[in-house]
Every structure is written in C-alpha cells, then in structure tokens.
C-alpha positions in Angstrom: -3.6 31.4 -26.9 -2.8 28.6 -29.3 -1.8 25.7 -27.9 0.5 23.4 -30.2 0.9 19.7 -29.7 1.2 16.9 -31.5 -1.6 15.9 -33.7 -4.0 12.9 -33.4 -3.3 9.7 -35.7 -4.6 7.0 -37.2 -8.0 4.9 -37.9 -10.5 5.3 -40.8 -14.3 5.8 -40.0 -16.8 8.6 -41.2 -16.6 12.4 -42.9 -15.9 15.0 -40.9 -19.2 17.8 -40.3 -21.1 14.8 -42.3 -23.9 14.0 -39.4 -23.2 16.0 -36.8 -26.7 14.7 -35.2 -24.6 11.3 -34.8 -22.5 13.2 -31.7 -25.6 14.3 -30.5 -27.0 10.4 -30.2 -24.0 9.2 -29.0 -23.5 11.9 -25.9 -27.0 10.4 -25.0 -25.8 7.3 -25.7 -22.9 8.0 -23.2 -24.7 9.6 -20.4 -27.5 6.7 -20.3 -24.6 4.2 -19.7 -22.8 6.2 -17.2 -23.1 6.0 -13.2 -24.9 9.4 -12.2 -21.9 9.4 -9.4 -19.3 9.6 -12.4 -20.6 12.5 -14.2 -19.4 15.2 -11.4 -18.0 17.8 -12.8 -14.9 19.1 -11.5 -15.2 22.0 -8.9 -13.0 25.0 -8.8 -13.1 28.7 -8.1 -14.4 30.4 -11.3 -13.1 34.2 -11.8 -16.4 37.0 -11.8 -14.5 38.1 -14.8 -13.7 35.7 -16.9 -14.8 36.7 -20.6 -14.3 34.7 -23.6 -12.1 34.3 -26.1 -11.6 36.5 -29.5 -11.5 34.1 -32.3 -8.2 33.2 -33.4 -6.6 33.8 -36.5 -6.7 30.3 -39.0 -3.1 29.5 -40.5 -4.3 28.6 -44.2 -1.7 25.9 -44.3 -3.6 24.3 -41.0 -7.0 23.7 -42.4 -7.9 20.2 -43.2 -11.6 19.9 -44.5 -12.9 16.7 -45.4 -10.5 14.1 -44.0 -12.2 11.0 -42.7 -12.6 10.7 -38.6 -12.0 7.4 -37.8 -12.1 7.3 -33.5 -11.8 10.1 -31.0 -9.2 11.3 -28.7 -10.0 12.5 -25.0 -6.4 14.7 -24.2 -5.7 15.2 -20.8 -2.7 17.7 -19.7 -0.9 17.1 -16.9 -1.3 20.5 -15.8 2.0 20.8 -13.5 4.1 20.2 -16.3 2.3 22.6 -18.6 2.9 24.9 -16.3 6.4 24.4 -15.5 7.4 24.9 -19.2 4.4 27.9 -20.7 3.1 29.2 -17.6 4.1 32.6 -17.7 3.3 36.0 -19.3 -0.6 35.7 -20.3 -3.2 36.3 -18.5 -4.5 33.0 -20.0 -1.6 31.1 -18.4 -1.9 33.0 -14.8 -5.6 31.7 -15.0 -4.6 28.0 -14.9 -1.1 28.3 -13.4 -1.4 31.3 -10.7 -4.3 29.9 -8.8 -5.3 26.2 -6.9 -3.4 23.6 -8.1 -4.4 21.3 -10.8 -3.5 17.6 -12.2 -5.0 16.3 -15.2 -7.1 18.9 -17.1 -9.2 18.6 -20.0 -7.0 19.9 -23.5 -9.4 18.6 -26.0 -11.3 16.2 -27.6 -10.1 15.5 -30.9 -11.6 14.0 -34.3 -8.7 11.8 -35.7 -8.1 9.7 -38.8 -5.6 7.2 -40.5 -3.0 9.5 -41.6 -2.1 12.6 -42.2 -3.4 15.5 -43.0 -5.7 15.2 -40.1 -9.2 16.7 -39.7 -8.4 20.3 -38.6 -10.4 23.8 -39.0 -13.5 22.1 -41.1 -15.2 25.2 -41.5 -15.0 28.9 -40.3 -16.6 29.4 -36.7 -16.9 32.4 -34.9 -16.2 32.5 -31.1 -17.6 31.0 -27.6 -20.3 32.5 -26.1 -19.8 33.1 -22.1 -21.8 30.6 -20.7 -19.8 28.0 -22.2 -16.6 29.1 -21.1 -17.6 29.3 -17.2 -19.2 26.1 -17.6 -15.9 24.3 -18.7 -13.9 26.4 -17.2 -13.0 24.2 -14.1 -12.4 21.2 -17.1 -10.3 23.7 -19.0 -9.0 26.8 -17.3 -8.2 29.1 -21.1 -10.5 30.5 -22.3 -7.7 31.0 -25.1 -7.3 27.4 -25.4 -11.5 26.9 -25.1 -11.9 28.8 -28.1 -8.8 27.3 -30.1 -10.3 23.7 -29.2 -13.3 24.8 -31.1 -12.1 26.3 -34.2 -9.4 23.5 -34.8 -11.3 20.7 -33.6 -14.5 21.1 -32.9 -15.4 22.8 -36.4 -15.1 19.4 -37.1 -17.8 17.1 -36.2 -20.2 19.3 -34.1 -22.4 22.0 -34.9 -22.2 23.9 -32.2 -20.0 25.0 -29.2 -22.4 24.2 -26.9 -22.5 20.4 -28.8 -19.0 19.8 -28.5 -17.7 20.6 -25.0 -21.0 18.9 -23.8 -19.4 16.5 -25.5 -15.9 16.3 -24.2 -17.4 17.1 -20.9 -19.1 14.5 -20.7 -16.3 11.6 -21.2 -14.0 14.1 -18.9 -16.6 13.6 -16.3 -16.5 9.7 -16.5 -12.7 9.5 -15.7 -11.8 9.0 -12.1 -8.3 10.1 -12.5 -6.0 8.0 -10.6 -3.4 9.4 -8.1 -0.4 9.2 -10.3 1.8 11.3 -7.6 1.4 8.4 -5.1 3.3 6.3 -7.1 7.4 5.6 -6.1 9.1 7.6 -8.3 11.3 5.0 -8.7 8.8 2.4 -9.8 7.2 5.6 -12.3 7.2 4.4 -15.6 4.8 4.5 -18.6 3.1 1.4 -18.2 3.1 2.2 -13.8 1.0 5.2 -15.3 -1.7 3.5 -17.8 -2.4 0.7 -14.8 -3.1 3.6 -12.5 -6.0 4.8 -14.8 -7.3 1.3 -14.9 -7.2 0.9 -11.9 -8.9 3.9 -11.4 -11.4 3.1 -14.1 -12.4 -0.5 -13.6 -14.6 -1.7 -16.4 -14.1 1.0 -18.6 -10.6 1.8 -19.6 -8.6 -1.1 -21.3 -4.4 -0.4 -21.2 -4.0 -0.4 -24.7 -6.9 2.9 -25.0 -4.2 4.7 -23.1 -1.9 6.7 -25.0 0.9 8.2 -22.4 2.8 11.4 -24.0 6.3 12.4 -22.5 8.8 15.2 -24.0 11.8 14.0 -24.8 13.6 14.4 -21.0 10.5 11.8 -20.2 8.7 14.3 -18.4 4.9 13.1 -18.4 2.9 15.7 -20.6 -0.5 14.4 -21.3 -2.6 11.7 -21.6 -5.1 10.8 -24.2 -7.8 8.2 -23.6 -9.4 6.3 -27.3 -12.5 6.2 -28.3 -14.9 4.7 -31.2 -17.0 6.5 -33.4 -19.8 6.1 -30.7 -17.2 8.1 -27.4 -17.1 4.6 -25.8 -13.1 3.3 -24.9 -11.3 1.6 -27.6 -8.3 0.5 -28.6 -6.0 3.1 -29.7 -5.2 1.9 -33.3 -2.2 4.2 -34.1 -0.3 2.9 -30.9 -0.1 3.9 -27.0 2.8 6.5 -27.2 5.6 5.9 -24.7 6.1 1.8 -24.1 5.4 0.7 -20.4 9.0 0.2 -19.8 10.1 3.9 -20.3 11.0 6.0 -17.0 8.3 8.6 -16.6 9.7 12.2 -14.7 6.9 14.0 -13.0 6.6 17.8 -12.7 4.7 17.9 -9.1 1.8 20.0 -8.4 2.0 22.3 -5.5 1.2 19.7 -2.1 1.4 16.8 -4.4 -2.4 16.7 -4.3 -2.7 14.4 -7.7 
C-alpha cells in the first residue's frame, strides 16, 4: 500500500545517500543520551503470519535524487483517523484497523530539504527482509507502508533497511505520547495539542518542533516532531502546520484509550 501525504518542507543541510555512516553515529549518538526507561518499544500482538512486503512500483515522475536534506521529520499518524477515512478493503489496512486499538503510530521518518522537489526514491532498493517488519511492526502495523517508507524515504540517507527503521525506531521510542483524548473537546485546539506533547516530553520537545496536521474538516491527522541533522528536536524551520488557535476534531479510538 502506498500511502500519500503531504510531503516534508524546508531547511538546507547535507546531500542525500552522501555519508550514510553519519546516521549511523548519530543513532548512537541518540541512544547514549536517552533514559534506558524511554526507549520501550511499543508492545502489541504480532500476527504468526505476517510476511513482508513486495516492492512497490516507483512513479518516474516521484524520484528526487540528489536534493539537499536539511533536518528530519519524525510523522506520527493518528491512527483512529487513518482508519476512519482508508481502513477498509486490504489486508494491509485490517492489520492496523481490525485488531487492538491504536493512537499515534509511527508513518515515517523523513529526510527533508528547503524546497521543493524534496529528497524522494534516491536510489533503487529492493524489499524488507522479515525480521524487520515484525520488529516494527507494533511502531508501524503495514507492512505495505514499511516497505514504501523505505523505498521513498529511506533510499535516501541510509544504507540499509535495518539502518533506517533502527533509526526511526529509535526517536519513536523516546516519545511519551501524551493523552490527547483526555483533553475537553471543547478546549481541543492545535496549540491544546503541541502542549500536551510537551508536557509529555519535558526537556526534550520544544512547541515550535511540533508540526500538528489536520484535513481540512480540522480533523487531527498526524503529527510530525523536527529534528537536526544529528535526530535531536529542533525547531521546525518550514512552520508548525495548523496555528494553536485552530479547533482540532478528534476521530476517537475504540475506549478512548489515547
């Protein structure tokens, strides 16, 4: 499954696939300044037969080689809404939407840059092996969507499946994702949203790194956290998306659990 959204902006920085040993310093980097009790991994049920991926076809007028990757993007779904509007039909969308309920989950980590065209399917890679899928599985419940993060974004900076979602594990890990469905409805707005993940994340996660994504109802859709050239929070240079003022609608997940 390909999953379309809008692409990451902004930022100038360092060639994309130019030193792909950098990511590998700087996930060290990340894990050395990380609480061991941050880095839990999600827990979830994961299927005896899940399988990866086949490799997706690459639309020619999608590839992007050698654009410039100025900072990072961590993009979190808000899975209830994904749901509400593409769950049905594949067996890749029955995987995350048939099951236990889910809040934020883990859509990609994505090399960005000052303007368009954006770095996008740097060079041809062939598909995710097993392991790799189970092990993000509870992060990222597609293998479909696994495998497309890979091609269109991870083909650009790492050289390795393996390298990149230990990668975008990793920062996933080090969010404590706040409780957004405890919040009034009323009092539910864009800003209401980026001080519940600092709140959440004290220390680490600044409200202008917070860039909250709605549809054009105002229904919350993701969020995507910034970071530098080293995967530590930043400012998010091409703006925070929805202003704090704006009314946020939130698809709820089954018992309101997030």
């Amino acid at each position: 499954m390909s999953r379309p959204h809008p692409e990451p902006v902004e930022g100038r920085g360092r060639r994309t696939g130019a030193s792909l040993s950098r990511a590998s310093i700087a996930l060290a980097a990340v894990l050395a300044l990380t609480p061991a009790a941050a880095l839990a991994a999600p827990a979830c049920r994961v299927p005896s037969n899940l399988s990866p991926a086949p490799v997706e076809p690459v639309p020619a007028h999608e590839v992007q080689r050698g654009v410039t990757t100025a900072y990072y993007l961590l993009a979190l779904s808000w899975s209830p809404e994904w749901c509400r509007t593409n769950g049905r039909g594949s067996t890749s969308q029955a995987l995350q939407c048939g099951g236990e309920p889910r809040g934020f989950v883990l859509h990609g980590l994505w090399p960005n840059g000052a303007a368009p065209p954006y770095p996008r399917y740097c060079r041809p890679v062939g598909p995710i092996d097993a392991a790799t899928v189970r092990q993000m599985f509870c992060r990222t419940p597609s293998p479909q969507l696994l495998q497309h993060e890979w091609q269109a974004h991870g083909s650009c900076g790492w050289s390795s499946p393996k390298a990149y979602f230990d990668q975008a594990a990793a920062l996933y890990d080090q969010v404590a994702m706040p409780r957004i469905e405890t919040i009034d409805r009323n009092a539910l707005t864009a800003g209401a949203v980026r001080r519940a993940f600092v709140r959440a994340n004290r220390g680490r996660l600044s409200a202008d790194g917070i860039f909250v994504a709605v549809d054009r109802r105002g229904r919350l859709t993701e969020v995507r956290l910034c970071h530098d050239l080293t995967f530590q929070p930043s400012r998010c240079r091409g703006g925070t998306g929805a202003p704090d003022r704006i009314a946020i609608r939130l698809t709820p997940s089954a018992g309101r659990r997030f």
